[in-house]
C-alpha positions as CSV (number, residue, x, y, z in Angstrom):
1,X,131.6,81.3,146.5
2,X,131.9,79.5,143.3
3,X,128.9,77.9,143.8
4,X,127.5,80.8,144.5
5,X,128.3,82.0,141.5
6,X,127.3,79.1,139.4
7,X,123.6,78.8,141.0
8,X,123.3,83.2,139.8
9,X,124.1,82.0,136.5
10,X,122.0,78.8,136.3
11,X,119.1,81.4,137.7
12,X,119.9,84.0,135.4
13,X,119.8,81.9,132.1
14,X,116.5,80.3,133.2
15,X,115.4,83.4,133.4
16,X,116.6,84.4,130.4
17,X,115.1,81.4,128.6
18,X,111.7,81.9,130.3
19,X,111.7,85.4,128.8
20,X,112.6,84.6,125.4
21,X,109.7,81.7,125.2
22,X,106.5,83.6,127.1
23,X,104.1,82.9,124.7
24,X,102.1,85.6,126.3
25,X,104.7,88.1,125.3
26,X,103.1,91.0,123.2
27,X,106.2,92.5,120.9
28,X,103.9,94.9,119.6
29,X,102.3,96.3,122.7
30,X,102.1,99.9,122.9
31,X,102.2,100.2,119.2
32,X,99.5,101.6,117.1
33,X,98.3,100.6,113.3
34,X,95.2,102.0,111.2
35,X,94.8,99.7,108.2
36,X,92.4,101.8,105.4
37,X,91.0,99.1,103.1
38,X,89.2,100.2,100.1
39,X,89.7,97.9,97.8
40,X,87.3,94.8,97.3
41,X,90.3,92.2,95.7
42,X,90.0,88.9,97.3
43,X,93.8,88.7,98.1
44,X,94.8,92.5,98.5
45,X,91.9,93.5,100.8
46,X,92.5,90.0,102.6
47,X,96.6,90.6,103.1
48,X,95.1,93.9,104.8
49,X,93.0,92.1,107.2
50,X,95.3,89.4,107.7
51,X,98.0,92.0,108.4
52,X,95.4,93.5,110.9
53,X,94.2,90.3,113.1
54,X,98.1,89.4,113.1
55,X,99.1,92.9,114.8
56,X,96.6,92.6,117.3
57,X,97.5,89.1,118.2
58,X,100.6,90.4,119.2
59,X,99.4,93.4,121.2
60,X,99.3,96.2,118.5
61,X,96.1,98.8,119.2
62,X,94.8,97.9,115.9
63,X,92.4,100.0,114.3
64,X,91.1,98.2,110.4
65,X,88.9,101.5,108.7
66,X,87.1,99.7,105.9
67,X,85.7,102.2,102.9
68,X,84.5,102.0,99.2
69,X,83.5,98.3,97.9
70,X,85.5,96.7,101.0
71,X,82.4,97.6,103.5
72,X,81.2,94.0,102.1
73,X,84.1,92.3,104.0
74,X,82.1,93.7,107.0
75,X,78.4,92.5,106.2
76,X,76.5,90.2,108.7
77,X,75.2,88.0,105.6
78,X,76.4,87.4,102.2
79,X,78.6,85.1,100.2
80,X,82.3,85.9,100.4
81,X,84.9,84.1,98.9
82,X,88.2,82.6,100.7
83,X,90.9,84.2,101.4
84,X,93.3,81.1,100.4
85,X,96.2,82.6,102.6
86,X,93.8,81.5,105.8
87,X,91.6,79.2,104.4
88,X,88.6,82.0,105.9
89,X,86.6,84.4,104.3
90,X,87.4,88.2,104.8
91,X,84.5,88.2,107.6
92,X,86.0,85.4,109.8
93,X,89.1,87.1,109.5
94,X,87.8,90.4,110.8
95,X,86.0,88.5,113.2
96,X,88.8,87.1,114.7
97,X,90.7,90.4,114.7
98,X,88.1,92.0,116.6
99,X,87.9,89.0,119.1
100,X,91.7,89.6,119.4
101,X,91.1,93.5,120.1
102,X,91.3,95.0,117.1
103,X,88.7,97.8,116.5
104,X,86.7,98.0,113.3
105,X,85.7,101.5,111.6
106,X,83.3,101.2,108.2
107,X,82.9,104.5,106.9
108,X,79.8,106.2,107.7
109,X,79.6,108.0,103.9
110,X,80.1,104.8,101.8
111,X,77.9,102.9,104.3
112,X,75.1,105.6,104.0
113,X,75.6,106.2,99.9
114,X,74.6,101.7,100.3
115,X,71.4,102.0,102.7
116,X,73.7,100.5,105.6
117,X,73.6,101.1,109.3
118,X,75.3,99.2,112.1
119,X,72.6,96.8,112.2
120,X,74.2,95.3,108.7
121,X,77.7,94.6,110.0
122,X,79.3,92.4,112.2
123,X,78.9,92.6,115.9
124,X,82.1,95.0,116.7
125,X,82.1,96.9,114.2
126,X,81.3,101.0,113.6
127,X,79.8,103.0,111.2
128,X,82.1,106.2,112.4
129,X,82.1,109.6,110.3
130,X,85.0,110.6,108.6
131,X,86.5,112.7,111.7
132,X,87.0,109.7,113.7
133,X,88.6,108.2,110.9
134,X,91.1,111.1,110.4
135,X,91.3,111.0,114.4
136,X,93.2,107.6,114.6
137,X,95.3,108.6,111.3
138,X,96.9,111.4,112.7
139,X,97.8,110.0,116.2
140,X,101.3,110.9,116.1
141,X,102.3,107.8,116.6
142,X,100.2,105.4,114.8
143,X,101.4,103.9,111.6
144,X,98.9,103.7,108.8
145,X,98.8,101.0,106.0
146,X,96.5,101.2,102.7
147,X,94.8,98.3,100.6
């Protein structure tokens, strides 16, 4: 019986310690985050973006609605600068965010008042009216972060 016992708790702590160190773990599944960037700051819009690709990397529904002068964060060509935090520019990041699930909204008004379609942005992103914008800000649930 002791044994018993012993091999139950050997089985139950590796267990245990096979939970706690899944790298495939997703502590933010289920969770839901709009990030509205408006800003075109190297390091405020890129701590928005950053926030973003790290979310969805750990399983948030991540939704990064890009607005005003920060649509050029979003443009297919064009020099950026470096977001020194990652070492990227503000494109790779969102790249990588999208690649990682998030979903990328550039607002349809400020894309239309440049002479932009979806042909100028990177591949996964939307030019999405305002509607679809306030959509995924009001789910009840989702929590909204602005830049």
């Amino acid at each position: 019986m002791k044994k018993l016992f012993l091999v139950f708790i050997m089985l139950s702590m590796t267990g245990l310690y096979a939970q706690g160190n899944n790298k495939n773990t997703k502590p933010l599944a289920g969770k839901k985050m709009v990030i509205v960037i408006s800003s075109d700051q190297n390091e405020k819009a890129g701590m928005g973006i950053t926030l973003g690709l790290s979310a969805s990397k750990k399983g948030a529904d991540v939704t990064i609605v890009l607005g005003a002068k920060a649509l050029k964060f979003a443009l297919k060509k064009g020099k950026q600068s470096i977001f020194l935090a990652k070492k990227l520019t503000h494109r790779e990041i969102l790249k990588k965010a999208i690649k990682n699930g998030a979903h990328l909204q550039v607002c349809y008004m400020c894309a239309k008042a440049l002479g932009l379609t979806d042909k100028n942005f990177i591949e996964g992103s939307h030019v999405v009216k305002s509607l679809k914008i306030f959509n995924k800000i009001y789910e009840s649930d989702a929590k909204v972060l602005s830049f």
